[in-house]
GUTORTI-419550 format. One record per residue: residue in one letter; x, y, z of N, C-alpha, C, O, CB in turn. Coordinates in steps of 0.02 Angstrom, whole numbers, plus 50000, padded with zeros to 5 digits. Glycine has a CB too. Example, Ala and Ser with C-alpha at 12.3 -4.5 7.8 and 13.67 -1.06 7.14 Angstrom:
% residues 2
A506604971650390506154977550390506604983550390507124983450423505654977650452;S506424988850354506844994750357506455000250394506705005750402507044997050286;
This chain:
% residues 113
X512595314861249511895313361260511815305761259511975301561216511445316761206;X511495305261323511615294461332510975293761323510855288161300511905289361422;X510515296961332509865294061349509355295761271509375301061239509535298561432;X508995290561258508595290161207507895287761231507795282861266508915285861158;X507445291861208506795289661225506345285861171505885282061186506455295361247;X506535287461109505825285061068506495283860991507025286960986504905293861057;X506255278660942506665278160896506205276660859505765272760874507215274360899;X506275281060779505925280460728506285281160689506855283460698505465283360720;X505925278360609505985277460569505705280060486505215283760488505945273560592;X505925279060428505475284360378505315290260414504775292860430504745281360351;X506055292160425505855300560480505645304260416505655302260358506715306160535;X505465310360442505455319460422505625323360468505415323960526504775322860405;X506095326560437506365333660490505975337960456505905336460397507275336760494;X505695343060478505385350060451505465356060485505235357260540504695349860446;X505805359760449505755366360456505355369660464505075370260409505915368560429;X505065373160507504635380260486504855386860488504915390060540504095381160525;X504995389260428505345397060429505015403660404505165405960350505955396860385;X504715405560431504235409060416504175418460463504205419160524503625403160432;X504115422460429504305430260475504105430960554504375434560597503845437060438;X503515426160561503425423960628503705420460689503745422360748503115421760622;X503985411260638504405408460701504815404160648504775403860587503945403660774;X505345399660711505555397560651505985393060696506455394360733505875402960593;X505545384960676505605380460744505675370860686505255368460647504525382260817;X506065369360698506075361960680505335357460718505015360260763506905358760714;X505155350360692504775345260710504975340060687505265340660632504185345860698;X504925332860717505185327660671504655324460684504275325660732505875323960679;X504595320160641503975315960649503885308860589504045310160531503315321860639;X503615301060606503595298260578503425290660615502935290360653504035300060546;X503745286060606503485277260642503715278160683504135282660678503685269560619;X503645274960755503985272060795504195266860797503765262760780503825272360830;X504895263560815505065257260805505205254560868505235248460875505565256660759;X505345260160932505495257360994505275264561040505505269661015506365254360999;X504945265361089504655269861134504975267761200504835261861211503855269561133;X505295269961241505495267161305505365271461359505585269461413506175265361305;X504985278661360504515277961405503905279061390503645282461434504635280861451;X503575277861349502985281061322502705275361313503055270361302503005285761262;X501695275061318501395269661300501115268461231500575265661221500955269161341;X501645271461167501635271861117501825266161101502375265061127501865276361097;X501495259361051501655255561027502175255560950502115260360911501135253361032;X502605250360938502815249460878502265250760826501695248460828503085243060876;X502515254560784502025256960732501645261060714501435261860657501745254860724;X501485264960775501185271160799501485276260762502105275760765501255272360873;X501275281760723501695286960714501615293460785501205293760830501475289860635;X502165297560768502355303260818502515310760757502765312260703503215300260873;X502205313060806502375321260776502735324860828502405326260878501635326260757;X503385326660825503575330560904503435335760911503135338960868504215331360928;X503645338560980503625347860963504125348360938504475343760917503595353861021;X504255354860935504655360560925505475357060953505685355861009504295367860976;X505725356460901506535354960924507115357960949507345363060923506795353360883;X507425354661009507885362061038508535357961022508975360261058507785365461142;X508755353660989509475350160993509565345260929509355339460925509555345461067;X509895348560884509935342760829510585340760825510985345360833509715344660756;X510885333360813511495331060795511325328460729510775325660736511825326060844;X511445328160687511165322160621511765317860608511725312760573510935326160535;X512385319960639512905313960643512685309860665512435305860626513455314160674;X512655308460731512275306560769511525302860784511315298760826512335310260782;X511245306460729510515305560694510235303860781510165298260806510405297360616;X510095310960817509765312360867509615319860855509995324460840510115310360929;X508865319760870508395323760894508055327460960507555324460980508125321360878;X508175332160988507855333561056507435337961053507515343661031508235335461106;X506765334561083506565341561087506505342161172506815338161206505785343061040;X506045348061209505985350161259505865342561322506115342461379505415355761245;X505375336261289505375332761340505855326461335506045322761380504725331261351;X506035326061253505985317361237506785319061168507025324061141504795313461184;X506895312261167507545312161137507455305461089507475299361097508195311661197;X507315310661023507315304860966508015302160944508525305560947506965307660898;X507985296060924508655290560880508045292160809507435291860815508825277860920;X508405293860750508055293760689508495287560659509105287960658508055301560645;X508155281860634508575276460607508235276760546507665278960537508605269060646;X508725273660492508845273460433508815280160403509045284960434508455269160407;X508535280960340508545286160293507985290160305507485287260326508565283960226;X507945295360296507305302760318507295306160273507725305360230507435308560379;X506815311160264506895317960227506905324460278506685324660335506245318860173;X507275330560234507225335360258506955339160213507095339760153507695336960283;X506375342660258505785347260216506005354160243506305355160295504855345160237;X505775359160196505775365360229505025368460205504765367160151506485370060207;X504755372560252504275375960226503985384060262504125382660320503775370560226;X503795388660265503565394160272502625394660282502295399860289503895397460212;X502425388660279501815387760274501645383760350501905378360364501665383960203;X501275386660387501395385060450500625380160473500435377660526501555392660494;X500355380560404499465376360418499785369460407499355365160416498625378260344;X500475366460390500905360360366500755356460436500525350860441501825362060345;X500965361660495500995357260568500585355260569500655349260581501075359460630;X499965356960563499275355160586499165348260555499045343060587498675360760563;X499245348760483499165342860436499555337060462499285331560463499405344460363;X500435338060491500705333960494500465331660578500385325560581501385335560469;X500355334860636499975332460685499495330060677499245327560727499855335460720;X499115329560616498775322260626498435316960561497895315160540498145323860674;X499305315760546499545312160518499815308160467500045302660451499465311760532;X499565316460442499865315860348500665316660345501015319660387499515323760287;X500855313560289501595317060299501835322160247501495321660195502165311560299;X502135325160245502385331060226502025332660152501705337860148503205330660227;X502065329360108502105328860054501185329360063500965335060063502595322660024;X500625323160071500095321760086499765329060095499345331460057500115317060139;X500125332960172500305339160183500205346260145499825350660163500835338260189;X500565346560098500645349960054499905350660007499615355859993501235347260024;X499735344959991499215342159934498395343959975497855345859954499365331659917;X498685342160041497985343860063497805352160078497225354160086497875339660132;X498305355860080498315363160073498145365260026497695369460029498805365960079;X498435363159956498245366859903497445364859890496985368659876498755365259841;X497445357959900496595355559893496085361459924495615363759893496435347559946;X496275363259989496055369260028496185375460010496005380060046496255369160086;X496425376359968496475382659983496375385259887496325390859863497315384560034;X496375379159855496355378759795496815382659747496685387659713495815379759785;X497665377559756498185381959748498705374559691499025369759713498555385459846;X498655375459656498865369559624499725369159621500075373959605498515369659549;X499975362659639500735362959669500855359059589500625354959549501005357759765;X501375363559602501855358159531501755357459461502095353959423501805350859538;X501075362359441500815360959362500735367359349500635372159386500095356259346;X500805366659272500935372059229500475370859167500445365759134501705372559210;X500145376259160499565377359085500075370459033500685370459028499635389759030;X499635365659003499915362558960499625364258910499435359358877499965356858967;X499425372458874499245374358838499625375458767499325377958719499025377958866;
């Protein structure tokens, strides 16, 4: 694979695995766009991923071919209201927090009774 379209940075890979579907997204800065009129700095949410190398640290999805540079996380989740959050433009974590806020589901705490 020679061709690279968009290169970001402070990636996220995410899983969605869930009895329904069960489809990767990466998403995070842009640091270089080469065909898109996406500026440096801009974040991106992709679709649905059809080609991962992480040797490589390349991403494909159906139109566009991410370079992920430097260090990323990999998330997994079963909660599929995450995409929505992360399309526009929370990240994963942010994500998470704003679900439970909604849905009034408290992540991570335990009665300190």
């Amino acid at each position: 694979m020679s061709r690279v379209d968009c290169v970001i940075k402070g990636w996220e890979l995410v899983t969605f695995n869930s009895e329904e579907v069960l489809y990767k997204i990466v998403r995070r800065i842009i640091v270089a766009d080469y065909n898109r009129p996406f500026e440096p700095g801009f974040w991106v949410c992709s679709t649905p991923t059809i080609y991962t190398d992480m040797e490589q640290c390349i991403v494909q999805t159906k139109n566009t071919v991410y370079k992920l540079m430097g260090n990323g996380e990999f998330h997994e989740t079963d909660n599929l209201m995450v995409h929505t959050h992360l399309c526009s433009g929370l990240d994963f974590t942010q994500a998470m927090w704003a679900i439970a806020l909604e849905t009034k589901i408290e992540l991570g705490s335990e009665d300190e009774d």
